[in-house]
C-alpha positions as CSV (number, residue, x, y, z in Angstrom):
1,X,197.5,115.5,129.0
2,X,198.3,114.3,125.8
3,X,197.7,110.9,124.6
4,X,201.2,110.1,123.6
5,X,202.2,111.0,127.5
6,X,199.2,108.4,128.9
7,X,200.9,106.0,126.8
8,X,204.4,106.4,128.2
9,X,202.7,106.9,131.6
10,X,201.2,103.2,131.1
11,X,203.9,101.9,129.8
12,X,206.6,103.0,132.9
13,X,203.9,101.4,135.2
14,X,204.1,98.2,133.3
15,X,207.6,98.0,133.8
16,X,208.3,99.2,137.3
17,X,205.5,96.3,137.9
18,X,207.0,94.0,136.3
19,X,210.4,95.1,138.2
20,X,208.7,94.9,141.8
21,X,206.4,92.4,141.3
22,X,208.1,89.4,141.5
23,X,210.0,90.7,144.9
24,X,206.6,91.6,146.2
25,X,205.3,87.9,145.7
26,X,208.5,86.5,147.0
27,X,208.8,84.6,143.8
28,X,212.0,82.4,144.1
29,X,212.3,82.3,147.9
30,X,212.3,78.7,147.8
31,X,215.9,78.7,146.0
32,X,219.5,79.2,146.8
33,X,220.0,82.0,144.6
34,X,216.9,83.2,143.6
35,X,217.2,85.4,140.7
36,X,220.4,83.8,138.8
37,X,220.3,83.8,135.1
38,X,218.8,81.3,132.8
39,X,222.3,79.5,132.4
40,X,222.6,78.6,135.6
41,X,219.1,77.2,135.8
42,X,219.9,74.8,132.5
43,X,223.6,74.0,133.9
44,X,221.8,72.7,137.1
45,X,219.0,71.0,135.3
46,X,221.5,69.3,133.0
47,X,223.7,68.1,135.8
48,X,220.9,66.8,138.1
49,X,219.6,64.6,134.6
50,X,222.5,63.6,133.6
51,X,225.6,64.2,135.8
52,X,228.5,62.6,133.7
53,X,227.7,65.5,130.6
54,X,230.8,67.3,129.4
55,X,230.3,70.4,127.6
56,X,231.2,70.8,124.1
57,X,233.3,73.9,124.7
58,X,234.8,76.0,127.3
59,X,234.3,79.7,128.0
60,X,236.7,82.1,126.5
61,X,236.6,84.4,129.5
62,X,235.7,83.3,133.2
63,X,235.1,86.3,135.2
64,X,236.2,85.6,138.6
65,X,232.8,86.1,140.3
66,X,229.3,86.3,139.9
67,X,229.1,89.9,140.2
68,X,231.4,91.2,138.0
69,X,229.6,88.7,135.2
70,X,226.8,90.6,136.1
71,X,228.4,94.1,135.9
72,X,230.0,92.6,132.4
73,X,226.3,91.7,131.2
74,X,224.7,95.0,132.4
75,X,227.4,97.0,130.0
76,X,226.8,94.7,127.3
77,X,223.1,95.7,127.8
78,X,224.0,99.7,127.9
79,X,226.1,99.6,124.9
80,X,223.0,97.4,123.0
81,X,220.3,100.3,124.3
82,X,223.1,102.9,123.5
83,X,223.4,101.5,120.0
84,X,219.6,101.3,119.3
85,X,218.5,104.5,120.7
86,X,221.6,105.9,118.4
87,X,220.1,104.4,115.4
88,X,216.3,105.5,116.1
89,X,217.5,109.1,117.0
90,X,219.4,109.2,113.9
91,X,216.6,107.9,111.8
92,X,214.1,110.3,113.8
93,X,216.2,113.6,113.0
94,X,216.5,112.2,109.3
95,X,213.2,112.4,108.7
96,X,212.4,115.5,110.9
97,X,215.1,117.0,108.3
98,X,214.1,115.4,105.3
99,X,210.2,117.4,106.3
100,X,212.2,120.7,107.3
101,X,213.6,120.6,103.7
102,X,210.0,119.9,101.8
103,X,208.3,122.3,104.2
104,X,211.1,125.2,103.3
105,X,210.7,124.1,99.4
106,X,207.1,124.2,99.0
107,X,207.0,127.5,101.4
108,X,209.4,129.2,98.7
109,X,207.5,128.1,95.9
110,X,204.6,129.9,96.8
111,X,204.5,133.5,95.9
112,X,204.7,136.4,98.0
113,X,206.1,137.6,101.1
114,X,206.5,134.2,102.5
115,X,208.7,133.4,99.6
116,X,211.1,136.5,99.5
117,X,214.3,136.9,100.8
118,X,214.9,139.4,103.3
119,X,216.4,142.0,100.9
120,X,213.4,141.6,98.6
121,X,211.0,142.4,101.6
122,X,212.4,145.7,102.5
């Protein structure tokens, strides 16, 4: 197996541990809602410290539930990883062009039958 495979191998098990883990230990049984977002954790903290706070601003958009704001965050996350993995693909085939182009250069510099068209050979 090549190293670059143990590596991703490792790295999947990190995450789906990370994923599970907390379910498994029944972390956040103790709550109402026990995996809401950290905005909801700091709107309850500021309300039980100081209930008479007014916000500074309102949201431009209230989705209607908690779900779809969820669904809503989860796209905005797809189109972020969607983006990135756009930009290092692009960068990646770049380069893998960029070495295509020097290895075709210095491969037709060199004389002989590497260098010669196909004509030339026959």
């Amino acid at each position: 197996m090549k190293r670059n495979t143990k590596i991703n191998l490792v790295l999947l098990l990190l995450v789906a541990a990370l994923a599970v883990l907390p379910l498994a230990l029944g972390l956040g049984d103790h709550k109402k809602e026990p995996f809401t977002g950290a905005d909801a954790e700091a709107e309850t903290a500021i309300t039980e410290l100081k209930p008479d706070y007014e916000p500074w601003f309102s949201p431009l958009y209230e989705p209607p539930s908690g779900e779809i704001e969820s669904a809503l965050f989860a796209l905005q996350a797809a189109l972020g990883a969607g983006v990135l993995a756009y930009y290092f693909g692009l960068r990646r085939g770049r380069r893998q062009g960029e070495q295509r182009a020097l290895e075709r250069e210095s491969g037709s510099a060199l004389p002989g039958a590497a260098g010669k068209s196909a004509a030339e050979r026959d």
